[in-house]
C-alpha positions as CSV (number, residue, x, y, z in Angstrom):
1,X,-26.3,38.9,6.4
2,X,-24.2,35.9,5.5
3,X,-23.1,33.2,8.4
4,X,-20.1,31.6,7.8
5,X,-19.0,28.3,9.4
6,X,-15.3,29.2,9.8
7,X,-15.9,32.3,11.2
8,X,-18.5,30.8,14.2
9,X,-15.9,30.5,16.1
10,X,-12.9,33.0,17.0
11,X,-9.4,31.3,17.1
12,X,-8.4,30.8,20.1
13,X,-4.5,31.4,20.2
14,X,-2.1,30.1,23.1
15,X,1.3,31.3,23.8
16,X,3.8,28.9,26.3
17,X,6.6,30.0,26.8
18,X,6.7,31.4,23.3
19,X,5.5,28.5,22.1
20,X,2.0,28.9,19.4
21,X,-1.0,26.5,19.7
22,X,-4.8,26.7,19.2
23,X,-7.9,25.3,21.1
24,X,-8.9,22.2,18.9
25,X,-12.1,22.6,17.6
26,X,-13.9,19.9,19.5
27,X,-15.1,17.1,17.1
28,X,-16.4,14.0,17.6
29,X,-12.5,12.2,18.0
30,X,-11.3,15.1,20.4
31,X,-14.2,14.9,22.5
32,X,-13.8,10.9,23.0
33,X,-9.6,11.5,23.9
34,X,-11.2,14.5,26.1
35,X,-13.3,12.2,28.0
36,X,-10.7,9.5,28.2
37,X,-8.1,11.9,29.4
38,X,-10.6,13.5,32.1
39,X,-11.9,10.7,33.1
40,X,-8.3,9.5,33.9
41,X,-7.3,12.0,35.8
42,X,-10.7,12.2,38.0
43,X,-9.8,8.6,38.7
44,X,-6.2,8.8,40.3
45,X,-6.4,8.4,43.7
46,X,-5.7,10.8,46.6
47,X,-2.3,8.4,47.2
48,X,-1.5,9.6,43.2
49,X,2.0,11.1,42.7
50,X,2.7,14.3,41.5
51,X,4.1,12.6,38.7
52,X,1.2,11.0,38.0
53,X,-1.4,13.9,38.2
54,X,0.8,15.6,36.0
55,X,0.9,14.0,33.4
56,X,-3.0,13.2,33.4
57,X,-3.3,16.9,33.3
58,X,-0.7,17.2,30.8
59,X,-2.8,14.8,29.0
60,X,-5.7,16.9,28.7
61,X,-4.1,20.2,27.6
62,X,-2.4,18.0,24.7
63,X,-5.8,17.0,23.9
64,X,-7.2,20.4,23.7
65,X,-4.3,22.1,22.3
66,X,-2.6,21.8,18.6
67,X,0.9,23.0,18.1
68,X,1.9,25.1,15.3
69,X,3.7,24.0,12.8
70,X,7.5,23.4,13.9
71,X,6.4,23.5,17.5
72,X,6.5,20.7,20.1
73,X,3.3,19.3,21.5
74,X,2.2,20.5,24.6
75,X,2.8,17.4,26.0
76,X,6.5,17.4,25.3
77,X,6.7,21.2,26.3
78,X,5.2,20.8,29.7
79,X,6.4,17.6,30.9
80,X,9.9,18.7,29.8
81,X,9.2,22.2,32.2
82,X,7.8,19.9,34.0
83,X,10.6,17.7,35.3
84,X,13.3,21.1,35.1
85,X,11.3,22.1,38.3
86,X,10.2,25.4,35.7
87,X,6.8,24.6,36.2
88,X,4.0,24.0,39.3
89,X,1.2,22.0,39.7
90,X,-1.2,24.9,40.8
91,X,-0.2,26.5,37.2
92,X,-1.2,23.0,35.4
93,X,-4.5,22.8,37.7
94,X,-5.8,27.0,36.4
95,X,-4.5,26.4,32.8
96,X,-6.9,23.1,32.6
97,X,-9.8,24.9,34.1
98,X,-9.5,27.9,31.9
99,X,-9.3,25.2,28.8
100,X,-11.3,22.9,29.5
101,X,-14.4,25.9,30.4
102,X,-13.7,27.3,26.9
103,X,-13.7,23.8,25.2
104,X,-17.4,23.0,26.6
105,X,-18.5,26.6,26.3
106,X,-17.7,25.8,22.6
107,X,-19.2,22.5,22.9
108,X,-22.6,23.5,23.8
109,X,-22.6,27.0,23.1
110,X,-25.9,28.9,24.2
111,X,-27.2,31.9,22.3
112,X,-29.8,34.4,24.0
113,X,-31.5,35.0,20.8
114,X,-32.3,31.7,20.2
115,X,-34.2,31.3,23.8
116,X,-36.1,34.9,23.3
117,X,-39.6,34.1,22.4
């Protein structure tokens, strides 16, 4: 048996609106913009506009996500849906939960074979 440190991982593949990007690996410089950007957007106040807490969560899914090659960042995709009324805030507020949950389940990943004794 052979482990292989590009295969620990599966890809994870995103399709917006037809639009290809992958969950970043989380290194040591996307887990400091991660923090910034969630911390951020914890920190915007009830008062907040929409405007506002969409783009902080616009902010993180750019963080986690990198566009193919030829395609927009997710930043430009979803602000731009975004302000053409194609696109709701309780679709922003399930896609960062699903991404962010797989981001730290591949941050601290937990095996059960390691905790057997």
């Amino acid at each position: 048996m052979k482990l292989n440190a590009a295969e620990l991982f599966d890809t994870l593949e995103v399709d917006l609106w037809g639009n290809a990007y992958t969950l970043r690996h989380t290194t040591r410089s996307v887990a400091a913009k991660l923090d910034e950007a969630t911390k951020a957007s914890a920190e915007l106040g009830d008062d907040a506009s929409d405007d506002d807490q969409v783009r902080a969560l616009v902010r993180i899914i750019d963080v986690l996500l990198e566009p193919a090659e030829d395609t927009p960042s997710a930043e430009q995709l979803l602000m731009g849906l975004w302000r053409d009324d194609k696109l709701g805030m309780d679709w922003l507020l399930g896609f960062v939960d699903a991404l962010t949950e797989e981001a730290a389940n591949r941050r601290r990943p937990t095996s059960a074979g390691a905790t057997r004794s």
